[in-house]
C-alpha positions in Angstrom: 0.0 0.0 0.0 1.6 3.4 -1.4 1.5 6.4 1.5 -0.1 9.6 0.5 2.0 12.5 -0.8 2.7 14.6 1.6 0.6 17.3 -0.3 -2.0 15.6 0.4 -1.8 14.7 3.6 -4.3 17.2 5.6 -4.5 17.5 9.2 -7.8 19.0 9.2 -10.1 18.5 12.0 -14.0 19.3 11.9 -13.3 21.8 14.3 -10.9 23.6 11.5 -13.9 23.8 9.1 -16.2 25.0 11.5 -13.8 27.9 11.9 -13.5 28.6 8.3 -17.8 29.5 8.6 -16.2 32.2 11.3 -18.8 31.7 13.5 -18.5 34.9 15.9 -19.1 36.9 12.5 -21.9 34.3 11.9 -23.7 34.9 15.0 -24.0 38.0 14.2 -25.0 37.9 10.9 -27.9 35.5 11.9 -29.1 38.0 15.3 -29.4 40.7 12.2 -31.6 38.5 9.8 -33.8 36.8 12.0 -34.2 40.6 13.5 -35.3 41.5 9.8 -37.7 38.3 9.5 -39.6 38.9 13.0 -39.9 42.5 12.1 -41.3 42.0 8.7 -45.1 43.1 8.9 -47.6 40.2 8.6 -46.8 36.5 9.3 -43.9 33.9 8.1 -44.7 29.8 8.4 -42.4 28.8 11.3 -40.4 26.2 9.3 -39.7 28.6 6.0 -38.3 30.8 9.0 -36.3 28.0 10.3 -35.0 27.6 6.9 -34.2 31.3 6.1 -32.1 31.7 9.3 -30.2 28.8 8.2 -29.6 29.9 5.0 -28.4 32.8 6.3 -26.0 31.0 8.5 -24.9 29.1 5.6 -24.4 31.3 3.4 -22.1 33.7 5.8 -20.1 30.8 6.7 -19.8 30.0 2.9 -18.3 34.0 2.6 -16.1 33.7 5.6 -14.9 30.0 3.9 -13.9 31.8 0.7 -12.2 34.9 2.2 -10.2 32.2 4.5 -8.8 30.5 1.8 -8.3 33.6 -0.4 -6.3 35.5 2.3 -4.6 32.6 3.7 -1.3 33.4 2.8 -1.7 37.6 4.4 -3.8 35.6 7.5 -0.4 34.5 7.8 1.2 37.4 8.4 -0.9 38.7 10.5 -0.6 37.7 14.4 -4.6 37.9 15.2 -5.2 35.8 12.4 -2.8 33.5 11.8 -4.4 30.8 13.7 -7.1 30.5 11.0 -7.2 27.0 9.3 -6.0 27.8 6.1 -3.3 30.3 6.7 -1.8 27.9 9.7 -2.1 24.9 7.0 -4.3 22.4 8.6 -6.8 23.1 5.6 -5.9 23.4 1.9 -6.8 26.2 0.2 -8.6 24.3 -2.3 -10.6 22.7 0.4 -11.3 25.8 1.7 -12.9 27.0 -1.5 -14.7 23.7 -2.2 -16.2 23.6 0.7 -17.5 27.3 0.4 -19.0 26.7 -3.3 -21.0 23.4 -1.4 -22.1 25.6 1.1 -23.2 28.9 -1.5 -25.3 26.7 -3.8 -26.8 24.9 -0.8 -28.2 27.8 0.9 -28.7 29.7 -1.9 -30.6 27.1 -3.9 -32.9 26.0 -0.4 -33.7 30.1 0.5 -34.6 30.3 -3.2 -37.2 27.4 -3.1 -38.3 27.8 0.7 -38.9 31.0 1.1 -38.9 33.3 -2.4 -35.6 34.3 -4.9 -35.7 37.7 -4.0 -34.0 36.6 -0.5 -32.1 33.7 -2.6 -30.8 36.1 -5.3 -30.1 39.0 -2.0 -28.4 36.3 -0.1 -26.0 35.4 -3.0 -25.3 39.0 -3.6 -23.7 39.1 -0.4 -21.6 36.0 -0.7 -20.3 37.4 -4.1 -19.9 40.7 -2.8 -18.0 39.6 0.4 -15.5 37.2 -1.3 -15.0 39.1 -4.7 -16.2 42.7 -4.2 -14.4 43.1 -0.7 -12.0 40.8 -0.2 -10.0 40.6 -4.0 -11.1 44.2 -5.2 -11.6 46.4 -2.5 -9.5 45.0 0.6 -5.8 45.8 -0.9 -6.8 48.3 -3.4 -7.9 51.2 -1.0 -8.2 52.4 2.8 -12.2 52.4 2.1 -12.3 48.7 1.9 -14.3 48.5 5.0 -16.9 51.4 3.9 -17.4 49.9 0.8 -17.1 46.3 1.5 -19.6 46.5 4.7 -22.4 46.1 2.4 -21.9 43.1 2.9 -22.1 42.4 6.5 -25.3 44.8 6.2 -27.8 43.2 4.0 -28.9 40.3 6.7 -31.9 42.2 7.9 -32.7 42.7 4.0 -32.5 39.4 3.5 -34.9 38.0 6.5 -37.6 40.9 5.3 -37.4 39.1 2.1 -37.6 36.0 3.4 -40.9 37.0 4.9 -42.8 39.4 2.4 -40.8 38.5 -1.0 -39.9 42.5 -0.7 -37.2 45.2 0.8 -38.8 48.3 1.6 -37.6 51.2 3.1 -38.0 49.9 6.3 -35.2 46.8 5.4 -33.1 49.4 4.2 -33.1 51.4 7.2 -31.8 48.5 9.1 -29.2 48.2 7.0 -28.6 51.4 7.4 -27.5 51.2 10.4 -25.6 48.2 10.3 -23.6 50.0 7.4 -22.7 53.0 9.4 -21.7 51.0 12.5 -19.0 49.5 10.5 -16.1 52.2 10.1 -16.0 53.4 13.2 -16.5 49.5 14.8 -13.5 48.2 12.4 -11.4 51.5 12.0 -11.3 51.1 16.2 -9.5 47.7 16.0 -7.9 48.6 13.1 -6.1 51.3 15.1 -4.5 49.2 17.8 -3.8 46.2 14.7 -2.2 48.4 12.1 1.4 47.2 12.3 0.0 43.7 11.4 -1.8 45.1 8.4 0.8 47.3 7.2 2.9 44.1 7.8 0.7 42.1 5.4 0.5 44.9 3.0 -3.7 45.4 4.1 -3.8 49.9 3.5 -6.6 50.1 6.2 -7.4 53.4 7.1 -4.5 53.8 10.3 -1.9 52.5 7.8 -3.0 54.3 4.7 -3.5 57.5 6.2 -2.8 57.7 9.8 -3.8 57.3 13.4 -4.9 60.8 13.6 -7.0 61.0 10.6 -8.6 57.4 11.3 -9.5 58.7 15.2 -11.2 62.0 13.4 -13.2 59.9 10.9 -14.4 57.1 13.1 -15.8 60.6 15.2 -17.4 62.0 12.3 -19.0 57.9 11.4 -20.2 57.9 15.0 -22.0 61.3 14.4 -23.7 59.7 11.5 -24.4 56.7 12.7 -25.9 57.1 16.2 -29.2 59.7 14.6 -29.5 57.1 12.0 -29.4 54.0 15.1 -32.7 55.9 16.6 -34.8 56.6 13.4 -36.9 53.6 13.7 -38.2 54.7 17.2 -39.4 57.3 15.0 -40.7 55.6 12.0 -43.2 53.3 13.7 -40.5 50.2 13.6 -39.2 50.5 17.2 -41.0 51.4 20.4 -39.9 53.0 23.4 -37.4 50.0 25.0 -35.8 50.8 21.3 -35.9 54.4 21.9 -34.1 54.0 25.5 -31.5 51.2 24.4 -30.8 53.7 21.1 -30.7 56.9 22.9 -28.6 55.6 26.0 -26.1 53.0 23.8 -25.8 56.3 21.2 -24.7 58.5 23.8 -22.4 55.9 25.3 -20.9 55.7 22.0 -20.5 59.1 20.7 -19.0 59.5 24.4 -15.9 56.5 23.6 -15.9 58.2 20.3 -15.0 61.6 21.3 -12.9 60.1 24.2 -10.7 58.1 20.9 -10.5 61.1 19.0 -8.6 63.1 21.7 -6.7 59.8 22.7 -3.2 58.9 21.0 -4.8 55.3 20.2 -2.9 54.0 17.2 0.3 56.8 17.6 3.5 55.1 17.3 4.4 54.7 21.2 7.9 52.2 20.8 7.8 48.3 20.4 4.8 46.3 20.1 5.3 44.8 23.3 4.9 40.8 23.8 3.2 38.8 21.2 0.0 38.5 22.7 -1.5 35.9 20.4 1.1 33.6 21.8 1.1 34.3 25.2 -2.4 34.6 26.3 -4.3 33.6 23.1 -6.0 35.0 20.2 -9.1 35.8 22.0 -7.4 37.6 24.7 -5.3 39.5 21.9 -8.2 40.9 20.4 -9.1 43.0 23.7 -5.5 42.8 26.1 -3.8 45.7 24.6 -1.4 48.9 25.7 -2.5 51.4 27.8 -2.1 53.9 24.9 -4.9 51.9 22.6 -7.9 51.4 25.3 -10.0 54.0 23.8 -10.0 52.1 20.9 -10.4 48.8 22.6 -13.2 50.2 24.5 -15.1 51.6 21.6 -14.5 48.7 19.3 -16.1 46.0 22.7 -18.8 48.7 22.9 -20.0 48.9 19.6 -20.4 45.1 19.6 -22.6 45.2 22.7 -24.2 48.3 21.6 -25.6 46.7 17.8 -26.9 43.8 19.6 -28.6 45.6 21.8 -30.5 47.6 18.7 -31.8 44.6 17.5 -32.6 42.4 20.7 -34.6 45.7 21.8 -36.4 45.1 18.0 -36.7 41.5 18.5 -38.2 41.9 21.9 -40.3 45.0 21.1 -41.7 42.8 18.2 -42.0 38.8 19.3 -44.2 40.3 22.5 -46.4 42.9 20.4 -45.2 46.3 21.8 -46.9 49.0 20.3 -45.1 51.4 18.2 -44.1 55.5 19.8 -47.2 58.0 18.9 -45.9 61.3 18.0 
């Protein structure tokens, strides 16, 4: 019996390929379109909505499969990242990419005959918009990767409103919206204290491309944006008043880290990097133990996390126990 070349010997485990669906971004992704399905006016068959939230989760593990294996080799570079399945080896790239064409067509094709192709064709939108769009166009091409590219993680909601009424009003649109906005200042704010790992894998986010200083100012100016936009549907009949109190409060916590950043020196050059903290404590712990220096953006990038939820659990909540809308 002749052994396996050694190119083809994998030491993949199933845990490796349930890391390539990057299931933190995923469990996100599915909070935001199962928000967009219960809020949907009028009624959804529970089992079609079963099916549309797990076509979501699919199909955002089939996008964060492809972008894996595309960036394995910059993953690599890159100390927060370099765990990832492909870029540490322990799943080939082709695998990688096989394995997120299997799950496209799948969820794709079982949205599109559950639920209606409007949600189907929506849901593969994002997949190709998120692999190709943002990750080989946009990502090493310009410092607005993540402004443009965030389209992607933003069209969820859409999706689950499609899912339920075979349309995307305004009202879809507005949620994305917000999930849109949220993105610069939520990415730019990691960004700020990971910049010598992008500049070291070439990556021209905004802190490398054009500066600390001028990444703090804009991620202020986002937040401005944003945080109006976040309370709008307590005023459009979609939210109620726990979503006016969670938007009002959480917006005026954030603007507050957000003006606290922009006076900080989070992302300045302050001397050496300091230990590698993705060997010594972990890449969880890396992503939020950083120098004193780079808390303000730490803070505001753990915020906005907790803050997003929030807006859409207060929607969810408002809506699965029939809250009445604000009267103006």
């Amino acid at each position: 019996m002749t052994a396996k070349p050694a190119s083809l010997v994998t030491t993949a485990q199933p845990e490796d390929y349930f890391q390539l669906l990057k299931p933190r971004v995923m469990s996100l992704v599915v909070f935001t379109g199962a928000t967009g399905l219960v809020v949907a006016p009028g009624s959804i068959n529970p089992f079609v909505a079963a099916i549309a939230i797990l076509c979501i989760a699919v199909g955002a593990g089939a996008a964060g499969a492809f972008n894996m294996a595309l960036e394995g080799e910059t993953d690599a570079l890159m100390r927060r990242t370099r765990g990832r399945p492909v870029a540490a080896g322990r799943v080939p790239k082709g695998d990688a990419m096989a394995f997120g064409a299997v799950l496209s067509l799948f969820s794709v094709m079982l949205l599109g005959m559950n639920a209606n192709w409007l949600a189907a064709g929506l849901l593969a939108l994002t997949i190709v918009y998120y692999a190709v769009f943002y990750t080989l166009m946009l990502k090493r091409r310009t410092p607005q990767n993540i402004v443009i590219g965030g389209a992607a993680g933003a069209l969820p909601p859409v999706i689950g409103w499609a899912a339920a009424t075979g349309s995307a009003p305004w009202q879809a649109w507005l949620l994305f919206a917000i999930i849109f906005l949220w993105t610069p200042p939520h990415s730019w704010a990691l960004a700020l204290y990971s910049a010598g790992d992008y500049a070291k894998a070439g990556i021209p986010m905004m802190p490398v491309a054009r500066g600390a200083k001028s990444t703090r100012r804009q991620i202020l100016i986002y937040s401005l944006i944003f945080v109006p936009v976040a309370i709008a549907p307590a005023l459009t009949g979609m939210g109620g008043w726990v979503y006016l109190a969670v938007s009002v409060l959480g917006g005026l916590g954030f603007l507050g880290l957000a003006l606290r950043l922009y006076r900080s020196r989070a992302g300045d050059p302050v001397g050496d990097e300091g230990p590698d903290k993705a060997d010594t404590v972990g890449r969880e712990a890396a992503l939020y133990d950083v120098k004193a220096e780079a808390k303000p953006a730490r803070n505001l990038f753990a915020f906005s996390i907790l803050y997003l939820m929030a807006l859409f659990a207060a929607l969810l909540v408002e809506h699965l126990t029939g809250m009445t809308a604000l009267r103006f």
